[in-house]
C-alpha positions in Angstrom: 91.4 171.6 204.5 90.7 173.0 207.9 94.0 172.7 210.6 92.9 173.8 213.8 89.7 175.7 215.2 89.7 177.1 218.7 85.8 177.6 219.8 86.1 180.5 222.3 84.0 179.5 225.5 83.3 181.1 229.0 85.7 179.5 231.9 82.7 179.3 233.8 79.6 178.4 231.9 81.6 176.3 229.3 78.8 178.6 227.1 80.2 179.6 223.5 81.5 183.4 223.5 79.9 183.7 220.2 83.5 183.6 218.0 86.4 181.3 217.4 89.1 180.6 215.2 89.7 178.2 212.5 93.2 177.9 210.8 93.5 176.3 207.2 96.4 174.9 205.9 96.6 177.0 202.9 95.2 180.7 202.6 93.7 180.6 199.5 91.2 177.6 201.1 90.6 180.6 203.8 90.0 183.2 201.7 87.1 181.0 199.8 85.4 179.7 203.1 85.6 183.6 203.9 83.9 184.7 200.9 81.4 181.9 200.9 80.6 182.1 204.7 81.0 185.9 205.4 76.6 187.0 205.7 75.7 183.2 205.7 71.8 183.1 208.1 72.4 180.3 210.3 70.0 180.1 212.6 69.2 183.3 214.1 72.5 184.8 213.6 74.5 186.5 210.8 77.3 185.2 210.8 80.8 187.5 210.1 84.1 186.1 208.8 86.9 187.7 208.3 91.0 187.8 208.3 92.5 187.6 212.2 94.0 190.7 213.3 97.3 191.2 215.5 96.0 191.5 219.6 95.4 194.9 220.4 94.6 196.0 216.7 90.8 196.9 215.8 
C-alpha cells in the first residue's frame, strides 16, 4: 500500500511541475508499481518511474 505521495506544484500557479513522489510501505510493493508503471501512455505523456536518488546526485 501506498504511504505518502508529495505532487510537486509551482508556488505560484498551484500548476503540477510534472513529477512527485509516492512512498510505499514496503519496497518490494515499489519495486512492482515501478515495473508495471515505468513507459505506461497516459494521456499524452510517457510516463517514467524510477528509484529516488540522494539531492544533488543525477
Amino acid at each position: 500500500p501506498i504511504q505518502r505521495i508529495y505532487l510537486a506544484k509551482d508556488k505560484n500557479t498551484g500548476q503540477s511541475k510534472g513529477f512527485a513522489f509516492i512512498n510505499f510501505h514496503r519496497r518490494e510493493d515499489a519495486a512492482r508499481a515501478i515495473a508495471g508503471v515505468s513507459g505506461f501512455g497516459y494521456d499524452h505523456l510517457i510516463l517514467n518511474v524510477e528509484w529516488a536518488k540522494p539531492s544533488g546526485t543525477s
